[in-house]
N, CA and C atoms as an extended XYZ file, in Angstrom:
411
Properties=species:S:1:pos:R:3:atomname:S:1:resname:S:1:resid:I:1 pbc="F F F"
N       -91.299      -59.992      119.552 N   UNK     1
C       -91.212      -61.392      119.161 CA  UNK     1
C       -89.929      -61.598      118.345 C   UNK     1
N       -89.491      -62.747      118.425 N   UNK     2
C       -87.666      -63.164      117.657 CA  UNK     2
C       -88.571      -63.393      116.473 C   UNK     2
N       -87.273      -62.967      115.814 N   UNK     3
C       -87.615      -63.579      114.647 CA  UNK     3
C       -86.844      -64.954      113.830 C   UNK     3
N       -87.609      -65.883      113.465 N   UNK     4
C       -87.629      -67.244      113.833 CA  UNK     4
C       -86.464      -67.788      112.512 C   UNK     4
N       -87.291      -66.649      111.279 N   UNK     5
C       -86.223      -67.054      110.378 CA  UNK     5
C       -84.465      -67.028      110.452 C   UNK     5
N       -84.649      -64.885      111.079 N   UNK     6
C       -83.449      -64.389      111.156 CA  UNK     6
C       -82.269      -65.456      111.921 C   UNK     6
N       -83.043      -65.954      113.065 N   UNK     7
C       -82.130      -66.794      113.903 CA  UNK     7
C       -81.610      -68.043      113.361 C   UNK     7
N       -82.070      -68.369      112.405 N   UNK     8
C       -81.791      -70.133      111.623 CA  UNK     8
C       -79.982      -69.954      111.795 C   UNK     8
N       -80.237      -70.901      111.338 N   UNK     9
C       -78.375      -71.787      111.444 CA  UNK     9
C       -78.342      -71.727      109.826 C   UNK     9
N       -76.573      -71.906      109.722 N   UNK    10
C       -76.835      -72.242      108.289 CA  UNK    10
C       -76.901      -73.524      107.702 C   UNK    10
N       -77.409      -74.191      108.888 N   UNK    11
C       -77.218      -75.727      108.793 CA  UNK    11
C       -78.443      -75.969      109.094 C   UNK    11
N       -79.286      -75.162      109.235 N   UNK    12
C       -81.092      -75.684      109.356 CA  UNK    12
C       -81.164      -76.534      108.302 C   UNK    12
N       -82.332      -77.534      109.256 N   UNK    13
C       -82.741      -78.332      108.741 CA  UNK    13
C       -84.299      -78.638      109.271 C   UNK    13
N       -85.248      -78.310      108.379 N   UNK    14
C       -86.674      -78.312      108.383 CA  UNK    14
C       -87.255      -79.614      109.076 C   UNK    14
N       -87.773      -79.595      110.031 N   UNK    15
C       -88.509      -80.785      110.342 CA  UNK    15
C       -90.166      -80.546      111.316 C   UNK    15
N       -89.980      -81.514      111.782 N   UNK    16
C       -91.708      -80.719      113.135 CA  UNK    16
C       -91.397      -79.383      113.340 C   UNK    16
N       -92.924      -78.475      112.952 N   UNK    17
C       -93.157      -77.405      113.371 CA  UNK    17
C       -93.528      -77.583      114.772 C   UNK    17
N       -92.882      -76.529      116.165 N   UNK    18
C       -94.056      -76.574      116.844 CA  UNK    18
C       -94.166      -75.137      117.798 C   UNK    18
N       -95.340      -75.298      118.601 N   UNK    19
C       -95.258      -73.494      119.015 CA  UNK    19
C       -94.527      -73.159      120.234 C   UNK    19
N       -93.739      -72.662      120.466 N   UNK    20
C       -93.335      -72.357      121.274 CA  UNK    20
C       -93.404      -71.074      122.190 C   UNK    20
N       -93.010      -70.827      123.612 N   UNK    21
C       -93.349      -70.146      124.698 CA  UNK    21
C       -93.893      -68.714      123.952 C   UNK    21
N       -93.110      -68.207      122.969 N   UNK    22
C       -93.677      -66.755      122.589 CA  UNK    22
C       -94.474      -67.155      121.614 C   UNK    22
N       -95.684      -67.808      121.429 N   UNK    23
C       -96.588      -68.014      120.750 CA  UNK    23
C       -96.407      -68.572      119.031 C   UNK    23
N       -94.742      -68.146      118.990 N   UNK    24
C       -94.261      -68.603      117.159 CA  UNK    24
C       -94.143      -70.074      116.981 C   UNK    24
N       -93.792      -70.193      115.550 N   UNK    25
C       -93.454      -71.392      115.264 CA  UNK    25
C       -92.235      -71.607      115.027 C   UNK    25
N       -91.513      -72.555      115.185 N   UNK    26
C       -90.439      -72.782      115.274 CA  UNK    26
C       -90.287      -74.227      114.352 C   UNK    26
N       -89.130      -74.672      114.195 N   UNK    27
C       -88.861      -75.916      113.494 CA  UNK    27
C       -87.856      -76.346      114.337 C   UNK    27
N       -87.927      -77.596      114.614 N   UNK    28
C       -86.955      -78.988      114.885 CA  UNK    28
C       -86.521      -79.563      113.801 C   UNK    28
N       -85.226      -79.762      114.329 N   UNK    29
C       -84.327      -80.765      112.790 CA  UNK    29
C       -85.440      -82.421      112.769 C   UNK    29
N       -85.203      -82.578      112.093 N   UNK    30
C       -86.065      -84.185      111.554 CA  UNK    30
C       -85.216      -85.490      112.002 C   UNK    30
N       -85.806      -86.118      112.337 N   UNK    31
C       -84.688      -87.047      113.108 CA  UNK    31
C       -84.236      -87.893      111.911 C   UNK    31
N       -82.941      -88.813      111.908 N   UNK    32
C       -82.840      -89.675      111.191 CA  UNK    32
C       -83.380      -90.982      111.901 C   UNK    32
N       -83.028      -92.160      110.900 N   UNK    33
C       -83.169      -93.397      111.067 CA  UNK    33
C       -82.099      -94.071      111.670 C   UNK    33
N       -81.528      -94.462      112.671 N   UNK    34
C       -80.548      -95.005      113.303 CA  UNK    34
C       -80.839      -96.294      113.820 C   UNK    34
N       -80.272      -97.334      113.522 N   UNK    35
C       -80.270      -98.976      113.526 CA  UNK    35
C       -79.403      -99.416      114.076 C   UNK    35
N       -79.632      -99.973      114.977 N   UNK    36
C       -78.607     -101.014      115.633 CA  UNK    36
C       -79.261     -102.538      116.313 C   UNK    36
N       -78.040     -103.183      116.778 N   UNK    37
C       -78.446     -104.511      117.171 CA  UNK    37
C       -78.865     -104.843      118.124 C   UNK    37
N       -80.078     -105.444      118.937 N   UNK    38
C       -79.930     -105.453      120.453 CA  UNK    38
C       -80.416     -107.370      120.862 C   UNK    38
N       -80.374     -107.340      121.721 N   UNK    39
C       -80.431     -108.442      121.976 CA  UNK    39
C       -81.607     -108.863      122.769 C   UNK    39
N       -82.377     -109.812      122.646 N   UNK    40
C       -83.751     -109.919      122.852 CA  UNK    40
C       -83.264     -110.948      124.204 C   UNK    40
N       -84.905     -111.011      125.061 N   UNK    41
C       -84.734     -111.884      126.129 CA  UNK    41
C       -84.473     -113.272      126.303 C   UNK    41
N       -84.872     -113.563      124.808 N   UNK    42
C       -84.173     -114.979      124.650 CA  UNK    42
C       -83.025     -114.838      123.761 C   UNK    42
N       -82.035     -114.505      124.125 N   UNK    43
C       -80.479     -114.190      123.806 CA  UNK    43
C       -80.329     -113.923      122.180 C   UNK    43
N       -81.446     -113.534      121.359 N   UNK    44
C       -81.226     -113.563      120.118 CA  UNK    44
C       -80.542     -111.896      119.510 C   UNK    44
N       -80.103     -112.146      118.579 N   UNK    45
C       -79.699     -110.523      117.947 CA  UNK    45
C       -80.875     -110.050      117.180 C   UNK    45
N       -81.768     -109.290      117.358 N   UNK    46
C       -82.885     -108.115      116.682 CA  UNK    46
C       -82.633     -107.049      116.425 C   UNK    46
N       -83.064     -106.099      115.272 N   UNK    47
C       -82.321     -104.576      114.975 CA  UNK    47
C       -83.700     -103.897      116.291 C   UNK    47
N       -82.839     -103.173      116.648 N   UNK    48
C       -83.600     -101.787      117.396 CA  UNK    48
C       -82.940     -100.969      116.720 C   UNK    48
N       -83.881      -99.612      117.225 N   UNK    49
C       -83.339      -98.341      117.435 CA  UNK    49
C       -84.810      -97.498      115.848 C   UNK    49
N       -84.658      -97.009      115.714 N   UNK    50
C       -86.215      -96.222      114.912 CA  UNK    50
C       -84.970      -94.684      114.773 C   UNK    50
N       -86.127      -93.551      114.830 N   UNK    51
C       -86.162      -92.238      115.033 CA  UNK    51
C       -85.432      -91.942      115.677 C   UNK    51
N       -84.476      -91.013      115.430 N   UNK    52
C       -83.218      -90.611      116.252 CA  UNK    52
C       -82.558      -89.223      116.036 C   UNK    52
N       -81.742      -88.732      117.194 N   UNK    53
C       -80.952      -87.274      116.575 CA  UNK    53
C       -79.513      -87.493      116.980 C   UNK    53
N       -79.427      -88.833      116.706 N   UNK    54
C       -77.993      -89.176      117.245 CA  UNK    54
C       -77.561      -89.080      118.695 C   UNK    54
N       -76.330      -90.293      118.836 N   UNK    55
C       -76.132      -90.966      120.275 CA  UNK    55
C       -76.476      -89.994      120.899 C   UNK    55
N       -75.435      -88.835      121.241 N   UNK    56
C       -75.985      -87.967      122.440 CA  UNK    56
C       -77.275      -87.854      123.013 C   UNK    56
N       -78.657      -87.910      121.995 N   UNK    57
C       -79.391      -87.393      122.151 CA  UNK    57
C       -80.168      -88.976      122.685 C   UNK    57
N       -80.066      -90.060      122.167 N   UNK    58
C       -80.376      -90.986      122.544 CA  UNK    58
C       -79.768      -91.902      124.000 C   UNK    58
N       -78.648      -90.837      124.314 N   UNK    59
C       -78.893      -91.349      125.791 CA  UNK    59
C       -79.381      -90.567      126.495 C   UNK    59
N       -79.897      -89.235      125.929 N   UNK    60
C       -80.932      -88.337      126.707 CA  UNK    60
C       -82.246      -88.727      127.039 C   UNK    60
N       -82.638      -89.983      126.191 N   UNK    61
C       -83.846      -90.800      125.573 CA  UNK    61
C       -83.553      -91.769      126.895 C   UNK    61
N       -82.710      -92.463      127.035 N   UNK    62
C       -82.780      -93.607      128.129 CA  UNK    62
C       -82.746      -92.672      128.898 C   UNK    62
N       -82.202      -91.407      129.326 N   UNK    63
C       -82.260      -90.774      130.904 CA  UNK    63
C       -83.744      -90.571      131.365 C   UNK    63
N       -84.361      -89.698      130.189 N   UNK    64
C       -86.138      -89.669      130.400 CA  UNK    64
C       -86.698      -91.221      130.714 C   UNK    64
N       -86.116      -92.072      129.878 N   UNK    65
C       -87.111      -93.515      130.361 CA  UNK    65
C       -86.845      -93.609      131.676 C   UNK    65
N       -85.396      -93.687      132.188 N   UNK    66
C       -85.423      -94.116      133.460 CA  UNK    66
C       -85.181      -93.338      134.797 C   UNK    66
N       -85.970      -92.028      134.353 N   UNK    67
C       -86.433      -91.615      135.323 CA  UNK    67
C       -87.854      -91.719      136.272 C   UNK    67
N       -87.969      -91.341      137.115 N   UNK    68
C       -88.795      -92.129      138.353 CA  UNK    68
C       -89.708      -91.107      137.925 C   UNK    68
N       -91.368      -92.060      137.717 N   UNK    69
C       -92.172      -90.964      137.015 CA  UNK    69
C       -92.784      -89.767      137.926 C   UNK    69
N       -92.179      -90.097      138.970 N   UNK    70
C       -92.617      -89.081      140.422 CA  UNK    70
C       -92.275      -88.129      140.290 C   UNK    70
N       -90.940      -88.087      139.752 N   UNK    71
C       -89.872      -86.950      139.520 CA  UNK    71
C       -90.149      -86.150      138.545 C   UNK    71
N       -91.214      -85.167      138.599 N   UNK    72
C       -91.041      -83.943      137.764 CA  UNK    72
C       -90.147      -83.574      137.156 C   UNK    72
N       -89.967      -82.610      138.011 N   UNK    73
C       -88.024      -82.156      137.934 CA  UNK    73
C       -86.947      -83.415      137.313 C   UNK    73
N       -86.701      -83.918      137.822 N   UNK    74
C       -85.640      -84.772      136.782 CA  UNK    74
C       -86.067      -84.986      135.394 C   UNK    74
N       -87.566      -85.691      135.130 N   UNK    75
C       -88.278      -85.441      133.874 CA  UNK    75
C       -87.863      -83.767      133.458 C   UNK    75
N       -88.715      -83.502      133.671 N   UNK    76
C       -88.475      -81.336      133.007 CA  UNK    76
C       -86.770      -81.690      132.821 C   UNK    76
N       -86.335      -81.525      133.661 N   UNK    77
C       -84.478      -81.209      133.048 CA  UNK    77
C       -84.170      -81.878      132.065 C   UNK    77
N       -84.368      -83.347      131.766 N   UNK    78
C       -83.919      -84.434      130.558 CA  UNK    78
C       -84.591      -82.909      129.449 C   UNK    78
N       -86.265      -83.436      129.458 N   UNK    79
C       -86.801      -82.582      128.450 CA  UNK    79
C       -86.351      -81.263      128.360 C   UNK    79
N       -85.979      -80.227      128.606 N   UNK    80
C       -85.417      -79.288      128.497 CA  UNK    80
C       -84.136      -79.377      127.776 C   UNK    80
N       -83.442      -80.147      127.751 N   UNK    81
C       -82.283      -80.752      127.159 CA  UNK    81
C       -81.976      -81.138      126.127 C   UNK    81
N       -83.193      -81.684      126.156 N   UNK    82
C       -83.604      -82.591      124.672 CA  UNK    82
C       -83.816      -81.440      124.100 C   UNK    82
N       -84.918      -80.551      123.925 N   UNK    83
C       -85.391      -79.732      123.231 CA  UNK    83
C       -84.099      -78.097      123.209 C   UNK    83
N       -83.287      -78.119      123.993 N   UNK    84
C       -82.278      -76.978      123.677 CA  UNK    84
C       -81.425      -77.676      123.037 C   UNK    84
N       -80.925      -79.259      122.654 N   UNK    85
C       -80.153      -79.634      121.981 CA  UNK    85
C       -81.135      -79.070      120.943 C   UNK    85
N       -82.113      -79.901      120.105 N   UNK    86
C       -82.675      -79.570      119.093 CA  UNK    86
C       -82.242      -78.180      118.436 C   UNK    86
N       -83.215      -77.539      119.255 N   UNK    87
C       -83.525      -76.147      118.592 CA  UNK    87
C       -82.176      -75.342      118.751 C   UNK    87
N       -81.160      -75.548      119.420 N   UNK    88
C       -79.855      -74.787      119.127 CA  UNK    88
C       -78.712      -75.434      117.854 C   UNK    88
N       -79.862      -76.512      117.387 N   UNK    89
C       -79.007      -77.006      116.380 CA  UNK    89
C       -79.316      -76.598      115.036 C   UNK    89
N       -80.569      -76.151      115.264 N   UNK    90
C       -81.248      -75.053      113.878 CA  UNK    90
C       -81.702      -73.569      114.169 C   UNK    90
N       -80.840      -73.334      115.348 N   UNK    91
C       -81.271      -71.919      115.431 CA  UNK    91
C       -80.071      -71.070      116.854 C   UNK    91
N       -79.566      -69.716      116.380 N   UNK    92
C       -78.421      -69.295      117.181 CA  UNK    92
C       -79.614      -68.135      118.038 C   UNK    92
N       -79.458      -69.183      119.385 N   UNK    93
C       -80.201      -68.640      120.864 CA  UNK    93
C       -79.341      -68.806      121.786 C   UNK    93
N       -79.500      -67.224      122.071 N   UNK    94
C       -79.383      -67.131      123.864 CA  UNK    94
C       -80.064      -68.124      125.081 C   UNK    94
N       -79.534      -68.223      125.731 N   UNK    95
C       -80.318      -68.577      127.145 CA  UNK    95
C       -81.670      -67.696      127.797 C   UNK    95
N       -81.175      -66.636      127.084 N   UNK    96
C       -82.775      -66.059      127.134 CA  UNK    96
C       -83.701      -66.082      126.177 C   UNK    96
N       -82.981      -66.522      125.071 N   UNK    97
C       -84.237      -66.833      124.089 CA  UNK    97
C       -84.751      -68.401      125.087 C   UNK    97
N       -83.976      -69.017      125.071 N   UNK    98
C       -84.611      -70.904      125.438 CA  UNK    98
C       -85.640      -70.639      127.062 C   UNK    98
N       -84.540      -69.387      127.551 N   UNK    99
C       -85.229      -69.392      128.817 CA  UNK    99
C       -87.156      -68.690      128.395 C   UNK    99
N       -86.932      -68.416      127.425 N   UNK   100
C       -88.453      -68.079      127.073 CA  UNK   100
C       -89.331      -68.845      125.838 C   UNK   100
N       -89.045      -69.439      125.021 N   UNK   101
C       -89.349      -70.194      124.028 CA  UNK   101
C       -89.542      -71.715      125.013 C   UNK   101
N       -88.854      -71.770      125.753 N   UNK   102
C       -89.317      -73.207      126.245 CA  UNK   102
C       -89.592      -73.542      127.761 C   UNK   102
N       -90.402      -72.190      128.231 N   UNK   103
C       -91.218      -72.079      129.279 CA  UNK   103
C       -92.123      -72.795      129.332 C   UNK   103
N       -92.622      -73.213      130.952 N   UNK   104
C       -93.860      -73.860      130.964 CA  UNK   104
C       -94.091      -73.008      132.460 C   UNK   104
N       -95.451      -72.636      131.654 N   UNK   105
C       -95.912      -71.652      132.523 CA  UNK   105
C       -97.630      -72.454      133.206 C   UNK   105
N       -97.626      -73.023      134.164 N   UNK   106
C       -98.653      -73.327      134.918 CA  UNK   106
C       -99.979      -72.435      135.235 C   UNK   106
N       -99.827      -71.490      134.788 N   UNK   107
C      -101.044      -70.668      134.693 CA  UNK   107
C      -101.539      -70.413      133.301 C   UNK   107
N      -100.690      -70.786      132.376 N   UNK   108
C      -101.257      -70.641      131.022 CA  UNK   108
C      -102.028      -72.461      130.270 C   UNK   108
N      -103.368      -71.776      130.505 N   UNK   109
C      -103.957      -73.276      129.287 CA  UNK   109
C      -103.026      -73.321      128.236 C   UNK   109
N      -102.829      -73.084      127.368 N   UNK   110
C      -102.316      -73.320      126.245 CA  UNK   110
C      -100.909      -74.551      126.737 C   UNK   110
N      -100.227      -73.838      127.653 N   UNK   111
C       -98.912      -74.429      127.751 CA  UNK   111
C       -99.012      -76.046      127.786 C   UNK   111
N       -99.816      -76.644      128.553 N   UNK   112
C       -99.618      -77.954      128.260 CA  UNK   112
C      -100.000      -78.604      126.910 C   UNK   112
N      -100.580      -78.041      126.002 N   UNK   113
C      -101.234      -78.669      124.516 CA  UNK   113
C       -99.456      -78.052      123.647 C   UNK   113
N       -98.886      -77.065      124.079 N   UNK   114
C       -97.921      -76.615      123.786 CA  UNK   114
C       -96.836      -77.858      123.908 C   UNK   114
N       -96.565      -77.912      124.946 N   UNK   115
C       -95.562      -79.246      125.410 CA  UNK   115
C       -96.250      -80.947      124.926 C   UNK   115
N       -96.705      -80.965      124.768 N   UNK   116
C       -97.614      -82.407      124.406 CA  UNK   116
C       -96.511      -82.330      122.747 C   UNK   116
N       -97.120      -81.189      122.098 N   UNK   117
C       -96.624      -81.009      120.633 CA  UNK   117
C       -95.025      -80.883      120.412 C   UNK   117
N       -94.461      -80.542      121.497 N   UNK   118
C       -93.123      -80.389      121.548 CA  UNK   118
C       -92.042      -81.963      122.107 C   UNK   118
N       -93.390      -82.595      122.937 N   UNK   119
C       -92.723      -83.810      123.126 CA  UNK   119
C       -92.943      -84.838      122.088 C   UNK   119
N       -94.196      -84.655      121.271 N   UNK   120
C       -94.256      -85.661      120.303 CA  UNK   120
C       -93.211      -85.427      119.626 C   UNK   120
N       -92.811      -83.964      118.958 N   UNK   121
C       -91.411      -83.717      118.149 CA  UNK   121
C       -90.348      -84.363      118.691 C   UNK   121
N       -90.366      -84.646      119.964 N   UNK   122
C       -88.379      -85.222      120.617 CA  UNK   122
C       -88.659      -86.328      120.526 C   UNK   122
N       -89.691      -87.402      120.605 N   UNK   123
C       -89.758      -88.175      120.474 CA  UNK   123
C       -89.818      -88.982      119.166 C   UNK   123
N       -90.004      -88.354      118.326 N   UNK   124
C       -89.813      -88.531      116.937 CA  UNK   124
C       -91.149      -88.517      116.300 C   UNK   124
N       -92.357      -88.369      117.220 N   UNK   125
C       -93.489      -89.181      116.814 CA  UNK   125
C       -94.716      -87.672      116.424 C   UNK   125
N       -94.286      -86.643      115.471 N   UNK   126
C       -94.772      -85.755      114.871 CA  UNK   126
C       -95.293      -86.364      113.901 C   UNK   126
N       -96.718      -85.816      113.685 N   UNK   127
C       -97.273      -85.942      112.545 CA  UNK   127
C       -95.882      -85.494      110.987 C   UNK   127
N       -96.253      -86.277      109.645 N   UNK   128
C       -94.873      -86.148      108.990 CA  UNK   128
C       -95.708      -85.304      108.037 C   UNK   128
N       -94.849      -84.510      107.540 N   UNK   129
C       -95.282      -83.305      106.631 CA  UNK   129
C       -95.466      -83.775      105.256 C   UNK   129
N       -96.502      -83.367      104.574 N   UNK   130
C       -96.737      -84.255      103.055 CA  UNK   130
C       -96.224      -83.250      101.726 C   UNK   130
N       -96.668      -83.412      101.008 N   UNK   131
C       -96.010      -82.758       99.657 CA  UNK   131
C       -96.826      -81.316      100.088 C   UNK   131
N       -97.836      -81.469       99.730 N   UNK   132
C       -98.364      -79.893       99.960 CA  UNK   132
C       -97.909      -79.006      101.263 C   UNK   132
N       -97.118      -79.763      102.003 N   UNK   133
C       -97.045      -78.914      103.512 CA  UNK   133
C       -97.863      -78.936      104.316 C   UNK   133
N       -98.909      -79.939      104.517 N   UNK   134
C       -99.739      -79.940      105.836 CA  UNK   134
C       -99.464      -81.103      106.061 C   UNK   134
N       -99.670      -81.519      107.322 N   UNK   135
C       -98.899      -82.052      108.216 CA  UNK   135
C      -100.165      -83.705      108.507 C   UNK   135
N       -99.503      -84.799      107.797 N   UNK   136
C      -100.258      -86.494      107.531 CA  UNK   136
C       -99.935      -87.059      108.697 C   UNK   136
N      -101.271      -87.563      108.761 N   UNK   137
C      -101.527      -88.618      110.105 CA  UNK   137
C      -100.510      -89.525      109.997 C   UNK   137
């Protein structure tokens, strides 16, 4: 098993725990708050934008929306993307670490309760960690 600490960046930054392919825990950076202007259907200016890991990653966000929900594969690749940006931003991995930490293995139960927890993290929408360290609705 890697070891999760040894690999950190020196630029880690603590955010959603979640488990990944070799059974550890791992951390995702925490998204910021990113605001901008958009324009509503009746031509008005409204702030959008919430939870974020910056542009790049938020047009990784429109690629998943507008992909065709048929499309597995195009889905899986965005997400895969999303989540090796993340985790190579708080942690120095090989392609064989990602190629194993962010497996989805179709014969394993676990794996989909695995990915559920890993997409709530890209999406911003992780339970948020409280003072004591367990993790508030």
């Amino acid at each position: 098993m890697r070891d999760e600490r040894a690999l950190r960046r020196p630029e880690f930054l603590q955010g959603p725990k979640v488990t990944l392919g070799d059974g550890g825990d791992w951390y995702l950076p925490s998204p910021t708050v990113r605001l901008f202007p958009i324009r509503g259907e009746d031509g008005r200016i409204a702030v959008g934008g919430g939870p974020s890991f910056g542009a790049e990653y938020e047009a990784m966000m429109d690629e998943l929306a507008d992909c065709d929900p048929g499309d597995a594969t195009a889905r899986l690749t965005v997400q895969f993307r999303m989540a090796t940006l993340l985790l190579t931003r708080n942690y120095d991995l090989t392609d064989r670490d990602l190629r194993e930490l962010l497996v989805i293995d179709v014969d394993d139960p676990e794996c989909r309760e695995r990915w559920q927890e890993i997409n709530r993290a890209l999406t911003g929408r992780s339970p948020k960690v409280s003072a004591d360290g367990s993790a508030a609705p």
